[in-house]
Backbone bond lengths (Angstrom), bond angles and torsions (degrees), N, CA, C in turn:
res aa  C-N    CA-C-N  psi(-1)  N-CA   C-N-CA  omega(-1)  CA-C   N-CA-C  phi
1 X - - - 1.438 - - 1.529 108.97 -
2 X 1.196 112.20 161.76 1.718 112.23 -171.04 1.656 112.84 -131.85
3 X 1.248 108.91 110.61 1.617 91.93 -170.37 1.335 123.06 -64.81
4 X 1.405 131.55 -179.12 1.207 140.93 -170.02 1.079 126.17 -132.17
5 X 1.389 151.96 121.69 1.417 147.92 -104.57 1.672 96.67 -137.10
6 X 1.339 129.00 93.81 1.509 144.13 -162.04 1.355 104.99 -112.21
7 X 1.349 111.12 110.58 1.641 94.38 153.84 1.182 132.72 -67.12
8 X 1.535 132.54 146.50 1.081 142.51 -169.95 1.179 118.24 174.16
9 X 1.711 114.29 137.83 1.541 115.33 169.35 1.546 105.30 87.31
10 X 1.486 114.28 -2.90 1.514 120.12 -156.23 1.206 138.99 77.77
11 X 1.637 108.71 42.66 1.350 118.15 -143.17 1.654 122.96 -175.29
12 X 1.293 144.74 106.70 1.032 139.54 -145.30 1.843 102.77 -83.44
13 X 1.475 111.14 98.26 1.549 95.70 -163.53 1.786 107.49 -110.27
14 X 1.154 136.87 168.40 1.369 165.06 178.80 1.239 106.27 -75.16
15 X 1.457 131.34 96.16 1.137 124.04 -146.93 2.597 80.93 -129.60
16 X 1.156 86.59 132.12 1.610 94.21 -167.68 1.468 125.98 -115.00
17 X 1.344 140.31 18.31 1.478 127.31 -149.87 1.613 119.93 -77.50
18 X 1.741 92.22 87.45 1.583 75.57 -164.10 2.416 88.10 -119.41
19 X 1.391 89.84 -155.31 1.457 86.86 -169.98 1.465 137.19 -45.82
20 X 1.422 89.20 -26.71 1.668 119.46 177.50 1.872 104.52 -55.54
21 X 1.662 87.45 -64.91 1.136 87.66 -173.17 1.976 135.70 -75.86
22 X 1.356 84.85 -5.19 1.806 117.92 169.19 1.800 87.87 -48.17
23 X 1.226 79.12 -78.24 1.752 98.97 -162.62 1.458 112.83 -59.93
24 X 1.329 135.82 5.50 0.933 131.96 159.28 1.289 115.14 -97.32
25 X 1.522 116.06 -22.42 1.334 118.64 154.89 1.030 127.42 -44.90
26 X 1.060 89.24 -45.66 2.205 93.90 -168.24 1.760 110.45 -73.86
27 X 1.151 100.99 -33.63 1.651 122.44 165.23 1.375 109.76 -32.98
28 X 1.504 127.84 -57.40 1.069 154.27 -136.27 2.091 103.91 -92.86
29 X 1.058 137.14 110.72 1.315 133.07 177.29 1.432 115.01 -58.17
30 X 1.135 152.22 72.77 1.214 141.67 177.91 1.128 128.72 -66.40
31 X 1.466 110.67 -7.38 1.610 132.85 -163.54 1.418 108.54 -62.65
32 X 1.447 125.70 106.33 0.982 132.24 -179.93 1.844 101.74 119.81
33 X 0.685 140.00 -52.91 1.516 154.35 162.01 1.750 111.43 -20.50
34 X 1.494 100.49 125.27 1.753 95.58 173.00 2.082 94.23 -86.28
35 X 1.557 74.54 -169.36 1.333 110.29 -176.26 1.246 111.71 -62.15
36 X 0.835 101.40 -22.12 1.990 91.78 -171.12 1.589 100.59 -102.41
37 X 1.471 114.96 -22.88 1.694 104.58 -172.41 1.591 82.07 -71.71
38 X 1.492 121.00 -46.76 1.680 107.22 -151.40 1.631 107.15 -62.42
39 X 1.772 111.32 -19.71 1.537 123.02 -178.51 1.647 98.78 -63.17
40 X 1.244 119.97 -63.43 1.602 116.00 171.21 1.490 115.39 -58.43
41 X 0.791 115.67 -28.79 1.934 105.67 176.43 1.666 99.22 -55.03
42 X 1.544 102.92 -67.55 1.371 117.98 179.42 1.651 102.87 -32.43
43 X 1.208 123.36 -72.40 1.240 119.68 -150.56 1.467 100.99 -72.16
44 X 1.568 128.22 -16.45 1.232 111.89 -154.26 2.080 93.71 -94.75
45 X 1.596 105.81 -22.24 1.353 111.59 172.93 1.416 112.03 -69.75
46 X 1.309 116.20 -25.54 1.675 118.16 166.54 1.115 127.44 -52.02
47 X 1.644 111.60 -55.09 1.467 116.83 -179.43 1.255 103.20 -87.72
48 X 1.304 140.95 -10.56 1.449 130.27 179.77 1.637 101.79 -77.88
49 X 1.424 121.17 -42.92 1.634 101.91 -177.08 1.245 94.47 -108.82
50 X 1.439 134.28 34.67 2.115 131.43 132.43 1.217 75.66 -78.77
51 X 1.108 161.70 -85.63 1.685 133.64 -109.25 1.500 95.90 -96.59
52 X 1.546 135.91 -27.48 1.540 140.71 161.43 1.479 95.12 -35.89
53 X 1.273 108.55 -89.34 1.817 116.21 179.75 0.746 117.40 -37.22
54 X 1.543 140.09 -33.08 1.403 113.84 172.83 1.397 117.43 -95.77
55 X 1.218 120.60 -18.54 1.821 135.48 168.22 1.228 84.08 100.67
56 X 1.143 115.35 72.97 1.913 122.78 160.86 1.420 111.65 -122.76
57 X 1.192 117.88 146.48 1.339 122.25 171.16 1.158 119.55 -61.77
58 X 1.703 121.86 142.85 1.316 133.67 -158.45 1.625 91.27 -99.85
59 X 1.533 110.08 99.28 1.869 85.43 -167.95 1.652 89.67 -124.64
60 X 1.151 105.11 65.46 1.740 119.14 169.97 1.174 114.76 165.96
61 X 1.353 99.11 163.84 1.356 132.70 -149.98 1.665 110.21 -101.50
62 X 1.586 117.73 173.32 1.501 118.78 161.76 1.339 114.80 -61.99
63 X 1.387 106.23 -39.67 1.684 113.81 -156.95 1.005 107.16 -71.98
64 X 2.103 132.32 -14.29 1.383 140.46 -170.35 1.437 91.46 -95.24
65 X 0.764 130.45 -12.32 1.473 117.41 144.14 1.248 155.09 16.19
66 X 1.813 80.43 -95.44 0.940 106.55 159.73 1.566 153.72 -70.91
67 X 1.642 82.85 -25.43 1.662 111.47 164.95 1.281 110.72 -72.54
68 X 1.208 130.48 -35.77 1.753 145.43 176.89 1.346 92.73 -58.11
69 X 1.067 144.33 -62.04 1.461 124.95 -162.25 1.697 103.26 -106.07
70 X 1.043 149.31 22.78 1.661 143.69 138.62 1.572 91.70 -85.39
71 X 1.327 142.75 -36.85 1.390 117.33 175.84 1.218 111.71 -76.86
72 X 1.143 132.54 -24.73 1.642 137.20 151.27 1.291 139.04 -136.33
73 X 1.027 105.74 93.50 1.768 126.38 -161.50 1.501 98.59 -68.37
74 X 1.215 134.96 14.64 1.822 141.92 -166.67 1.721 75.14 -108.20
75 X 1.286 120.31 -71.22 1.754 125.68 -177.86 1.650 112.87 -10.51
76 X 1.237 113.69 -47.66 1.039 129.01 -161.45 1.680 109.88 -72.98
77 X 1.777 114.62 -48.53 1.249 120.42 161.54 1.743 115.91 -66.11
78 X 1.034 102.24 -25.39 1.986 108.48 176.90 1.609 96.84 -68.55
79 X 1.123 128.09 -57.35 1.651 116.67 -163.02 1.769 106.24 -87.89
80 X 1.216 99.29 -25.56 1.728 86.47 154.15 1.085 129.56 -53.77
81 X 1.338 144.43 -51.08 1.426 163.08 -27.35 1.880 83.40 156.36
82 X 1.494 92.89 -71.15 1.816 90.41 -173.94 1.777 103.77 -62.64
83 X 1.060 111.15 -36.82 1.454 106.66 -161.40 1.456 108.60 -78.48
84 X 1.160 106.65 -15.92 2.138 104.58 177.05 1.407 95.47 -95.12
85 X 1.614 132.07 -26.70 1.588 121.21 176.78 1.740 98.96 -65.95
86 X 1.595 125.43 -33.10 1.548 110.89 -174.99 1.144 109.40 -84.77
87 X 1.045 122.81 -16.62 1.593 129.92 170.07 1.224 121.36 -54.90
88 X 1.328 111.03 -42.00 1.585 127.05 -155.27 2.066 96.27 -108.50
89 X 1.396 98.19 -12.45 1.747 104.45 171.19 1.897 105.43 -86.03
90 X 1.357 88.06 -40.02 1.579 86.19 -164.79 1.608 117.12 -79.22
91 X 1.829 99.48 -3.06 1.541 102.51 -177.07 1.935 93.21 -87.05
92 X 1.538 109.42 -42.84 1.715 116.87 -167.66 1.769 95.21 -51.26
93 X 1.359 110.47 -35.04 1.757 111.74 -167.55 1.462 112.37 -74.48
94 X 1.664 114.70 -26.65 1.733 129.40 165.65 0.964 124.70 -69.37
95 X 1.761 114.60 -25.38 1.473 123.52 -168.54 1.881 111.15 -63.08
96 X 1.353 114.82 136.39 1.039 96.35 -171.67 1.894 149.42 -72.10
97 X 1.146 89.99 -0.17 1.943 146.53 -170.82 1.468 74.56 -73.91
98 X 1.414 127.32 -53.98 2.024 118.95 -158.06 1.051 102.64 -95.24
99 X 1.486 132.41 -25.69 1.229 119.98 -165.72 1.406 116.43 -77.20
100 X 1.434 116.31 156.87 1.513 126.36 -163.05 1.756 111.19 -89.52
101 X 1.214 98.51 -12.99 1.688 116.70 -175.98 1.763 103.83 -46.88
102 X 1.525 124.18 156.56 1.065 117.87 145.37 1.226 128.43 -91.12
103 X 1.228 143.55 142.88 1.784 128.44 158.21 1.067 108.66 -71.40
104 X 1.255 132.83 165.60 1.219 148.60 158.49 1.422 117.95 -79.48
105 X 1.247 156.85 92.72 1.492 165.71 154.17 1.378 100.10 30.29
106 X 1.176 144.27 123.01 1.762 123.60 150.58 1.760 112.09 -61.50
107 X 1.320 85.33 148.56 1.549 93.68 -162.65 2.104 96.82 -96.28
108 X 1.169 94.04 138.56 1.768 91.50 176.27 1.711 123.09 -96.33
């Protein structure tokens, strides 16, 4: 996966949602949580493993977040936007047409 370079926070950041960060999703209790906290979880697990991948410092928090998108409410359609393009990469990379696997013959 290849990260993607977002402004935010005042700052051109490494924005990442790839398997790693799937699975840290799921990790995560959301139960009880609207839509928009799970939209900042998302985004804040994005740029935390873009800045992993590139070996950048993790120099924020969940709660900046929130400040990240009232200073730009466009942010909010950008990390949507990235996260259904990795979605829709990581299903083309599962499909079975890509995969490198062999089958085994059906037997008659």
């Amino acid at each position: 996966m290849v990260t993607e370079n977002i402004e935010a926070g005042g700052k051109d950041r490494p924005f990442l949602f790839s398997y790693k960060a799937i699975k840290e999703l799921s990790k995560t209790n959301t139960e009880g949580t609207d839509e928009l906290d799970q939209v900042e979880l998302m985004a804040f697990i994005g740029f935390k493993h873009g800045a992993i991948k590139e070996k950048e410092e993790v120099d924020f928090e969940l709660s900046d977040m929130e400040d990240w998108f009232e200073e730009d409410l466009s942010l909010l359609a950008t990390i949507t936007q990235v996260i259904e393009n990795s979605k829709t990469l990581q299903e083309k990379a599962q499909a079975p047409q890509n995969r490198k696997q062999r089958r085994s013959p059906l037997k008659k």
